[in-house]
N, C-alpha and C positions, 0 to 999 in steps of 0.2 A: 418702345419705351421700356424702361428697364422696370425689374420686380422690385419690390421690397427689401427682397432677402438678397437680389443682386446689390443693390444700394446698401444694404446692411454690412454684404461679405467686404465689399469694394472699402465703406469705413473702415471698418477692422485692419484691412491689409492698408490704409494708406495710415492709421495708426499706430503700425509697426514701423514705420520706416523712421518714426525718430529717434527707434534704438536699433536701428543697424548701423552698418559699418559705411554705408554710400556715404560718399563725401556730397558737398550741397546741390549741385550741376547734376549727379546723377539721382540725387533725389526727387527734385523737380523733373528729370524726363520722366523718374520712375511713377511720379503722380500723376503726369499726363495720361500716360499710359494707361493706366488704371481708371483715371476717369472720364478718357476719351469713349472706350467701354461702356462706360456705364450712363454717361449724361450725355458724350454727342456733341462731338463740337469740331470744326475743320481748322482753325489760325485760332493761335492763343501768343502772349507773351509774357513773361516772368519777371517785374524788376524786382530786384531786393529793396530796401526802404532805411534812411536813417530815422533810426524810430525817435528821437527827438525833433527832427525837422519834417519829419512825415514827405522829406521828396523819395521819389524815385528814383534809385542808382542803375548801374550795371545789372544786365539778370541774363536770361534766355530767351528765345520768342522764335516761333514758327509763325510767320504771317507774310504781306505782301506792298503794306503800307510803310517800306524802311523810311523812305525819304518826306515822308511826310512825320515821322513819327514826333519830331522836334515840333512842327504847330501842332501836333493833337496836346501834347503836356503844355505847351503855354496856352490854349482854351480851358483843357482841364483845369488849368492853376490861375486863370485869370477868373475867374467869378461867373458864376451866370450856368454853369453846368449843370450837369444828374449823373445820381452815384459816381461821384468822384472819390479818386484813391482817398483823400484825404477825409474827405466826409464818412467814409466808411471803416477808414481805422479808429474813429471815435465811436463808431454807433454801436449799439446792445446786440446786434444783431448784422454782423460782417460781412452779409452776401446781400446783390441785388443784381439787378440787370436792368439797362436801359429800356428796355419795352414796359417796365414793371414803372418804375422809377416818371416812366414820360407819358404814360398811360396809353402806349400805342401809338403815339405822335415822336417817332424816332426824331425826327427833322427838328425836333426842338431842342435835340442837344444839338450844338455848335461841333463839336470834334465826330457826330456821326455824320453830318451834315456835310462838313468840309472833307474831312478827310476817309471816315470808313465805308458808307455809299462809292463814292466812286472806283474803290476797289473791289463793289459788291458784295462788302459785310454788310450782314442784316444783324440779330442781336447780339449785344455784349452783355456777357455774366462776368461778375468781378464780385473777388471775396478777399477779404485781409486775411490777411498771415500771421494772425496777431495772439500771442499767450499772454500770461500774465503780466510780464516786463515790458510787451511794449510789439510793434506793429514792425515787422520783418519783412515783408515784402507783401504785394499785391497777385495773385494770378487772375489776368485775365484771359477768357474762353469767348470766342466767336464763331458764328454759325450766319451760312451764305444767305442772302438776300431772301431766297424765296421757300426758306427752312421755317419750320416755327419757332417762336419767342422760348425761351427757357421757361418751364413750369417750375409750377413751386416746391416737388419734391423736388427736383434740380437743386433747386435754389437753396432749400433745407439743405442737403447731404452737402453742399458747399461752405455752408457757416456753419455744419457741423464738424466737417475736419477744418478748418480756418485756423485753431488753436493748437491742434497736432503739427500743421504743415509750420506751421509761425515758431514750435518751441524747435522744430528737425533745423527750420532754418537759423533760428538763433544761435544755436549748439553748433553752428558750422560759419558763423557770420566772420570769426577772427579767423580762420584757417584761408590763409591766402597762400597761392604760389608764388615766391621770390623770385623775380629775372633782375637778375643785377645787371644784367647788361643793358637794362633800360630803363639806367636809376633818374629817376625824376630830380629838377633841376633844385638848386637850393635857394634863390629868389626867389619873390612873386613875378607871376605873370598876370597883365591886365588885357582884355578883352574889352571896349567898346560898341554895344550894340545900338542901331536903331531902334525909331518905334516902333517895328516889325520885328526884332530881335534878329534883325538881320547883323554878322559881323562887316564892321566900316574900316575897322584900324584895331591893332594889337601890338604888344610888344613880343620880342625874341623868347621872350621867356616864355608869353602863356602858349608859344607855338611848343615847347619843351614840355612843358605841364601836360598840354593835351596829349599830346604824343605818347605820355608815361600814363594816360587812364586809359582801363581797359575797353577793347573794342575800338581803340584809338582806327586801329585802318578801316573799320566797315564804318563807321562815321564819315571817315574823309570819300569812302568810296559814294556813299550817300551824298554828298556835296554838304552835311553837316554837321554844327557844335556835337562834342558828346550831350547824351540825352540829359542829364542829368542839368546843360545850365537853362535849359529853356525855362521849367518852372521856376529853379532859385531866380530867375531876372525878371519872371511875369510877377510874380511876387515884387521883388522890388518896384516895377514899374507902377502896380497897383498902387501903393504906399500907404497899403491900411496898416500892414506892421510891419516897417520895415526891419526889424529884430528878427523874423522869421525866415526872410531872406538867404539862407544859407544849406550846406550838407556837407556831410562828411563822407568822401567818397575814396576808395582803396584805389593807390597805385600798383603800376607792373610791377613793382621793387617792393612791395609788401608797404610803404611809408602812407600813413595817413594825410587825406587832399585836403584843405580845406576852400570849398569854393565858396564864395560868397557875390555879395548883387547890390549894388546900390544906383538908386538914380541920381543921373547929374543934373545941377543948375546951371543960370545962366543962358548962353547962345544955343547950346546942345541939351533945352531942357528936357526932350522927351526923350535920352538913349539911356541909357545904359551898360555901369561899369561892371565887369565880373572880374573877380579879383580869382587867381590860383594860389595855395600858396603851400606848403608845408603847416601841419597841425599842430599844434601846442599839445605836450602833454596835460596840462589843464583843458584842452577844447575835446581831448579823446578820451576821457578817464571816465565821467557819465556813460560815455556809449558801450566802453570797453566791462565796467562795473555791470552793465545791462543785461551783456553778452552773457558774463557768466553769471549773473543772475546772483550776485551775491546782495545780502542780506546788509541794512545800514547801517549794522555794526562789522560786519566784513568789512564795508567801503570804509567807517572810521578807521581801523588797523591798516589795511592797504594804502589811505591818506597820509595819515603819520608817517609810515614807513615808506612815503616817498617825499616826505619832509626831511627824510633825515635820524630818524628815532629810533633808537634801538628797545629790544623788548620791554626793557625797564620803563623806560621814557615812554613806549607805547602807554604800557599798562598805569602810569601816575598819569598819561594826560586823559583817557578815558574813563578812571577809576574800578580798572579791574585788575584781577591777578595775574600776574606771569601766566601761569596756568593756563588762563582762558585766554591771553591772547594767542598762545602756540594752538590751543584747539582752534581758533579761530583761522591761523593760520594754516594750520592743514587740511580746515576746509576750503580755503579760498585755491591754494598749491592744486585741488583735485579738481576744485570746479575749472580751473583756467588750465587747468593740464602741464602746469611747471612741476619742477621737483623741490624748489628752493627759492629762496630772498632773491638772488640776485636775476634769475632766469624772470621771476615776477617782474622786479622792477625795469630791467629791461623790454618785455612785456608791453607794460605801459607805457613805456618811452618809445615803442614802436623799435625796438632795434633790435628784436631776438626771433627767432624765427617760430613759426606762426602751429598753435597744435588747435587741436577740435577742442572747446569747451563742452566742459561736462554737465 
């Protein structure tokens, strides 16, 4: 068991990493790293999160449960769970683990049950990524069958860096690598699942779509959907909200996904439709505003100014001076890492290529 002071140093240095220069991928190994060290744990995985839909995207993961990982998110996102990703990006207090959470009766969550037992994981620790703008990803840590439960210092020094690791990854969430070579198609593509969220039938396109999100090939090498539709479709199939049903997930081409989930009626009332498609700049401008953490009168000027408005017109429709909306402007240019109008507005149209938010 680690000291005090090693849990103490280990904050510190994983406090630093949201003003280095690591781009996101090597910041999360750099945390493991660091808190493998200090808390102990053998399989962990990383997804980043759309902090408005609270699913889980693309991330990192050292573990052994790949092919099952699509039913562990539709138990977690169907109801009836503990310490779920969702549940924890809302709560005062970020971190928990299954043993904690289930009072020692692991069997009572449904996804250790199913799917983490059989590969011999015993507890999970899971702590949100979450700063003041909003909920960035999830790290989950696991520790073998016959290890002990995560203690509560554990558990503390994990929702104590929760807001560090959440603003390192925010600050990195727009910087995508462009392969134009494997630009996502410009239709939707729909997917049909069963009640099992099993696929029945799809069209050309959402074969295109998948293909352009990332980890496209370990999915197919898994025999499944990327991670990301299982919970948007356990949501839909629920139909407590189906408004909630959706995420915004990064293509290989830098373009914003948008997937979405609705149940059918009729003869096929229990499947479900998952739609791929290209984002609206309206569907990415919340999330994008998020990233750089700009302020609600930043968002007003960045609004305008992709209505169409020049500085005058800015400044008569919000009722300020020229003056403050160019100050306003150079702070938005420094938080999103442009140099100018048009690098912005491109930006947000999704068509310029992609820097670190500041």
């Amino acid at each position: 068991m680690a000291t005090a002071r090693e849990r103490a140093r280990c904050r510190e240095r994983l406090e630093e990493l949201d003003d280095s220069s690591l781009d996101g991928e090597s910041i999360q190994y750099e945390a493991i790293a660091l808190l493998r060290g200090v808390v102990g744990f053998d399989r962990w995985c990383w997804p980043l999160s759309d902090p408005e839909a609270l699913i889980p995207l693309s991330g990192s993961a050292d573990h052994d449960f790949g092919p099952g990982v699509g039913r562990a998110l539709e138990l977690e996102y169907s109801g009836g769970d503990f310490a779920t990703m969702i549940e924890l990006a809302g709560r005062p207090i970020p971190a928990a683990s299954l043993s904690r959470a289930t009072h020692g009766d692991l069997a009572r969550s449904p996804r250790w049950d199913e799917v983490l037992r059989p590969v011999g994981i015993g507890d999970e620790a899971i702590v949100a990524c979450r700063d003041a703008v909003g909920c960035w990803g999830w790290l989950k840590a696991y520790r073998d069958g016959g290890d002990a439960a995560f203690g509560d210092d554990e558990l503390e020094l994990l929702a104590d860096v929760g807001p560090a690791l959440g603003s390192a990854l925010r600050r990195r969430f727009d910087a995508a690598t462009r392969d134009t070579a494997a630009r996502a198609p410009d239709s939707p593509g729909v997917v049909v699942l069963d009640s099992e969220l099993r696929a029945v039938s799809w069209t050309a396109g959402a074969r295109e779509w998948i293909a352009s999100l990332p980890l496209a090939d370990l999915w197919a090498a898994w025999g499944i959907l990327p991670a990301v539709v299982y919970p948007v479709a356990a949501l839909a199939r629920s139909g407590d909200d189906p408004r909630s049903a959706h995420a915004l997930e990064r293509a290989v081409d830098g373009r914003w996904v948008r997937i979405e989930a609705a149940k059918l009626e009729g003869q096929a009332d229990a499947h479900v439709a998952v739609t791929l498609r290209a984002a609206t700049a309206a569907e990415t401008f919340d999330l994008l505003c998020r990233a750089y953490a700009l302020s609600p009168r930043e968002r007003d000027v960045v609004e305008a100014l992709l209505a169409g408005l020049d500085t005058r017109a800015v400044s008569q429709r919000l009722f300020i001076s020229p003056h403050t909306v160019q100050d306003h402007l150079k702070s938005v240019f420094r938080k999103a890492g442009v140099h100018g109008r048009r690098e912005l507005l491109a930006r947000f149209s999704g068509a310029a290529d992609q820097a670190t938010p500041a």
